[in-house]
C-alpha positions in Angstrom: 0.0 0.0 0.0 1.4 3.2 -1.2 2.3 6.1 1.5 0.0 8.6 0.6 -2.9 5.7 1.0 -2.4 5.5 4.7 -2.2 9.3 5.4 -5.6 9.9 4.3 -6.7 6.7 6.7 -4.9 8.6 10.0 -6.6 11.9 8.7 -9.8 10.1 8.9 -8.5 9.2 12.5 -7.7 12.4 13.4 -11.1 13.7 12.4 -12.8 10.8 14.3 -10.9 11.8 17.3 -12.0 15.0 17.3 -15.8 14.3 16.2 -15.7 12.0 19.3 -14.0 14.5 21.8 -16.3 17.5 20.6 -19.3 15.1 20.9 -18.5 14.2 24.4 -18.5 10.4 23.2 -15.0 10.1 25.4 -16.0 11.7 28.6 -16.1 9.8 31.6 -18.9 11.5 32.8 -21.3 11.0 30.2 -21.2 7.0 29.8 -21.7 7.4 33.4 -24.7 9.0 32.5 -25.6 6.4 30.0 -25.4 3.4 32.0 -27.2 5.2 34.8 -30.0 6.0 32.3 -29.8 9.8 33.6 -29.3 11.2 30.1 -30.0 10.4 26.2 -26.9 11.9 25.0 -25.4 8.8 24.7 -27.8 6.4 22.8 -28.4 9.4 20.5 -24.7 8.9 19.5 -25.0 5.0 19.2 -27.9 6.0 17.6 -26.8 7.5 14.8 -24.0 5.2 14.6 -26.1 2.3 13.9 -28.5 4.1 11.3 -25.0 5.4 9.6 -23.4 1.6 9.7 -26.9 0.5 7.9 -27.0 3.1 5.5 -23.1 2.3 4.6 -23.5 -1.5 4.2 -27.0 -1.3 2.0 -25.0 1.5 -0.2 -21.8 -1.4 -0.6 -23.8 -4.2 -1.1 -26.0 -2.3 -3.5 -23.6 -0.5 -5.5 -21.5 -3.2 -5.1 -18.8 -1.0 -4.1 -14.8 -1.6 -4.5 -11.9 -2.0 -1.7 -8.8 0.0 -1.8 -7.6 -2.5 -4.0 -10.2 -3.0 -6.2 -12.1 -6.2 -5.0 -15.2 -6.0 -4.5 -16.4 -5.4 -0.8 -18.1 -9.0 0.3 -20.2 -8.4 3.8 -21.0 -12.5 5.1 -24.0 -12.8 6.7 -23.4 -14.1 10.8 -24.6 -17.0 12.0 -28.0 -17.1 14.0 -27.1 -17.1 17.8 -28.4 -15.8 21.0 -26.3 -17.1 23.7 -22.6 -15.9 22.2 -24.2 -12.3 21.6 -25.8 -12.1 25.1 -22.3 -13.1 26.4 -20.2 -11.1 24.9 -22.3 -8.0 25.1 -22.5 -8.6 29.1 -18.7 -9.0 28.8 -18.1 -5.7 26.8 -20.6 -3.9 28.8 -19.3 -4.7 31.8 -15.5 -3.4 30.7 -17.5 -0.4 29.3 -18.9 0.2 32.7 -16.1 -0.3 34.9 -13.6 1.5 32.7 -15.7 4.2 31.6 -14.3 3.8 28.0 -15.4 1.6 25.1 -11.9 0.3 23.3 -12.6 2.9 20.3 -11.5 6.0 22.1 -8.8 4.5 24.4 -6.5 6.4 21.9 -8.2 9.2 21.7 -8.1 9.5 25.1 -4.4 8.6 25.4 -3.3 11.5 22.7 -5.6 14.0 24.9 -3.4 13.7 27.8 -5.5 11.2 30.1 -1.9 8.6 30.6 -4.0 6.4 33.1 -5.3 5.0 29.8 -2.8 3.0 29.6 -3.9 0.1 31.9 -6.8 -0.2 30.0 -4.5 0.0 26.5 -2.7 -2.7 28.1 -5.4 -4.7 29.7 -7.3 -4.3 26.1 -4.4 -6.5 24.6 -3.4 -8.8 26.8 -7.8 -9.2 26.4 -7.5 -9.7 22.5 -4.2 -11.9 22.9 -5.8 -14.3 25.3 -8.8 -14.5 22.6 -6.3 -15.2 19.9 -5.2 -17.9 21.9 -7.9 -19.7 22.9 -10.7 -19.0 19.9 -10.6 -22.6 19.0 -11.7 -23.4 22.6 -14.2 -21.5 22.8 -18.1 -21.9 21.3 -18.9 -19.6 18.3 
């Protein structure tokens, strides 16, 4: 992948880091808020997130868009569940809860000066490396 390929993906990071900061969608406080059901702010982010990741895989699958490379953008469908989804959402809610940070902005947070980030940077890996490990152990 060429050079000038990857700057426009870490301007796209940049801008996400600050859409997020602006938004509040880092602070503390307001998944506090969230999990205590005190305020909408929140949801209405999620919100919007979901309705934008619908829109963007309808317009892929039906304009059958491209990747970077030129093959064409295949979206599987997932396998019908219940018990893996309840699971892991407890899981990741839980982290979400306790930390006060979803993984997305642990950088974000991290390159705005908050350096006890870290734990959770690190705790996030050693996380997916113990995954890595034993995904053929586990159900799916």
């Amino acid at each position: 992948m060429k050079f000038i390929n990857l700057i426009k993906f870490v301007l796209v990071g940049f801008v996400f880091g600050i859409v997020l900061t602006k938004a509040e969608a880092v602070s503390w406080y307001r998944i506090y808020e969230m999990f205590q059901f005190q305020s909408f702010h929140m949801y209405g982010i999620i919100g919007v997130a979901v309705f934008t990741g619908v829109i963007g895989v309808q317009i892929i699958k039906r304009k059958h868009l491209k990747n970077i490379k030129g093959h064409p953008i295949e979206i599987e469908d997932k396998e019908r569940g219940f018990v893996r989804y309840i699971v892991g959402g407890t899981l990741f809610g839980l982290g979400w809860g306790l930390v006060g940070s979803c993984p997305g902005p642990i950088f974000i947070l991290l390159g705005a000066g908050f350096y006890g980030i870290v734990i959770v940077l690190a705790g996030a890996l050693l996380g997916t490396y113990l995954y890595g490990v034993l995904k053929n152990k586990l159900p799916h």
